[in-house]
N, C-alpha and C positions, 0 to 999 in steps of 0.2 A: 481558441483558448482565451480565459476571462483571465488576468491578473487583476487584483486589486490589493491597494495599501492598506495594511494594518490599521487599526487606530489606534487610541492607545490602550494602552492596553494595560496447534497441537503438533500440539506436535502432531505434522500429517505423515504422512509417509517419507520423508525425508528420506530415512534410512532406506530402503526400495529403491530409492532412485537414485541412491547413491549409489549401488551397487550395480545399477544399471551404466551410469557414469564410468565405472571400472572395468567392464566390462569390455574386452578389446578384442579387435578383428584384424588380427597381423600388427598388432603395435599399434592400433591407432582407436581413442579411445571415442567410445559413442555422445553425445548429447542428449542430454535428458527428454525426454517426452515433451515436457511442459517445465514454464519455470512459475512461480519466480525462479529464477536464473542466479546465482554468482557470476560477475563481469566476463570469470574465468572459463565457464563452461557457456556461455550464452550462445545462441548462433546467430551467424552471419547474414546480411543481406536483407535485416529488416530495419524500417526505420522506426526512430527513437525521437522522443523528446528525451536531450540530457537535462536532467537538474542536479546533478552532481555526483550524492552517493544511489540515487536513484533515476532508473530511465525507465520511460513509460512510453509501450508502444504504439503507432497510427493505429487508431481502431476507425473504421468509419462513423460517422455519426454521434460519434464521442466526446463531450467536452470536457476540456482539464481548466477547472477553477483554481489557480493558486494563488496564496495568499500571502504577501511578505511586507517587512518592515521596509521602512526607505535605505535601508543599505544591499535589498534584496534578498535578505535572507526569507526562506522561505517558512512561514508559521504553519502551514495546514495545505493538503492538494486533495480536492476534491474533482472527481470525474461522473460524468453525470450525463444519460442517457435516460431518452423516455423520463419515467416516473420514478426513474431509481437514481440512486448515487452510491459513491464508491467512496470513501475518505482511506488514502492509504499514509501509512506511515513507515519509518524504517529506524532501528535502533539495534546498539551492538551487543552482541551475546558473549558466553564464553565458550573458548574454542574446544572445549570440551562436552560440553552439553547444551540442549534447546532450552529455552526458558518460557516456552508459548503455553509449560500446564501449570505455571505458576502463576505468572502473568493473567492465568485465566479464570485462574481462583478469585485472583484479588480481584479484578475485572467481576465477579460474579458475586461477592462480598461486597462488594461498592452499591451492586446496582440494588440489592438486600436492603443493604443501610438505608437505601432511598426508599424504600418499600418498593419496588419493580420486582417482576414476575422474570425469573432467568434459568435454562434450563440446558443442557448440555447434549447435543444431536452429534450423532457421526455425521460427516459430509467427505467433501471431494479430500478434503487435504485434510482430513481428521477429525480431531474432536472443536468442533465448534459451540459459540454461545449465543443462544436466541432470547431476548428478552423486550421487554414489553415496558416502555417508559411514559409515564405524562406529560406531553406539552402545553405548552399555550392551546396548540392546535387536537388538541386529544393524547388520545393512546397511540405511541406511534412504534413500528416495528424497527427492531437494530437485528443483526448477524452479525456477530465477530468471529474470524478468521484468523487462525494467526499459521504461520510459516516459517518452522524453523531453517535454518542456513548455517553454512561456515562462516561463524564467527559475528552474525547477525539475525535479527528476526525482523518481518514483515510483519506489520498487526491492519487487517484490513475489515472497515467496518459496512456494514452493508444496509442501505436507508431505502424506504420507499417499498415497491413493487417486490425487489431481488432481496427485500428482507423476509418476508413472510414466503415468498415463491422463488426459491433457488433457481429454479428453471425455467424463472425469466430475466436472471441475472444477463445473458447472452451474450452482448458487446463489452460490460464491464467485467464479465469472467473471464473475457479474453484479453482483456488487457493486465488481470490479476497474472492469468496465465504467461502475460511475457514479459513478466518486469521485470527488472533485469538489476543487482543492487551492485554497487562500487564498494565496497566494505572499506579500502585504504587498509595501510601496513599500519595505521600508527593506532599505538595502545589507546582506547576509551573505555569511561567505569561502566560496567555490565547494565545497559537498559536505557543509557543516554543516545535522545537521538541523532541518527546521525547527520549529517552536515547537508542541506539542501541550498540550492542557488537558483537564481533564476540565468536561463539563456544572458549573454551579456546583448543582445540587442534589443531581450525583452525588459531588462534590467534597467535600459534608458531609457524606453517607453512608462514606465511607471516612475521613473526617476523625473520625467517630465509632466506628467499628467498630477490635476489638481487631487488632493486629496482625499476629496470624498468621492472621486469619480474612478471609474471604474477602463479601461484600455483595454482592446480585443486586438488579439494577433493572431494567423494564421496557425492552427499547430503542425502544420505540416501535411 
């Protein structure tokens, strides 16, 4: 896992698997297939990186780039296999409805304004956004993902390789697959994200290391 110091600086099927959740065998209710996960439904026995309202699973081969200010909050976690990366983020919804086909409009309005080519595919968790941006470095491909949840959404953006070829997302699909969000009881305005930390011993390692440099720790 890379940390480094800041400078200065559809909804898919949800409802399906709800119902799969509900779903009980003498009182005892099932685990979803696949998450993202709620804390509350997650299962057991795999390991996790915590960063707070979000925990992101071992995957082999998989690195987790996260980015935070010197008090460790966490700005942006990117995960990054092969030629792809994965930027995830997590933000609170309302406990009544998803917010991933709104979000994906304006998401798709944005990328318009800029003049970028952006286009709406079904995929595994729904409706997703595939668009086509200029960089320094060219034309470069995104996939936006998003996930709706109780009481939160997942918005995950997809760079490299596993943008244009879904199906060679592989070890960063499986880490979309098991992440697992902490939502917390306490009320947030619909869309703010939510609260990210780093480990507290990865938290001293970047509390100690110089600022332009960059600390690698084990992820587990």
């Amino acid at each position: 896992m890379i940390f480094s110091r800041k400078r200065a600086a559809g909804r898919h099927a949800r409802d399906e698997r709800a119902v799969e959740a509900l779903d009980t065998v003498e009182g005892v209710e099932e685990t979803p297939a696949r998450g993202p996960y709620d804390v509350s439904e997650a299962p057991d026995g795999v390991q996790r990186l915590d960063l707070g309202s979000l925990q992101i699973p071992a995957v082999p081969d998989v690195e987790v780039r996260v980015q935070a200010d010197q008090q460790g909050v966490i700005q942006q976690v990117v995960l990054v296999h092969g030629r792809s990366a994965l930027q995830v983020g997590v933000f609170a919804a309302p406990r009544s409805e998803g917010i991933w086909d709104e979000v994906r409009e304006e998401i798709r309005q944005s990328l318009f304004a800029d003049g970028a080519a952006a286009q709406e595919v079904t995929g595994e968790y729904g409706t997703e956004l595939h668009a086509r941006v200029r960089t320094d470095d060219g034309l470069t491909e995104l996939r936006f993902v998003g996930v709706d949840g109780p009481r939160w959404m997942v918005r995950a953006v997809y760079q490299g390789e596993a943008a244009g070829n879904p199906a060679a997302a592989g070890p960063l699909a499986q880490c979309l697959d098991g992440l697992v969000v902490d939502r917390g009881a306490e009320a947030k305005p619909v869309r703010e994200p939510l609260p990210l930390r780093l480990p507290r011993e990865a938290g001293e390692q970047v509390g100690s290391a110089d600022t332009d440099a960059a600390s690698t720790a084990a992820g587990g």
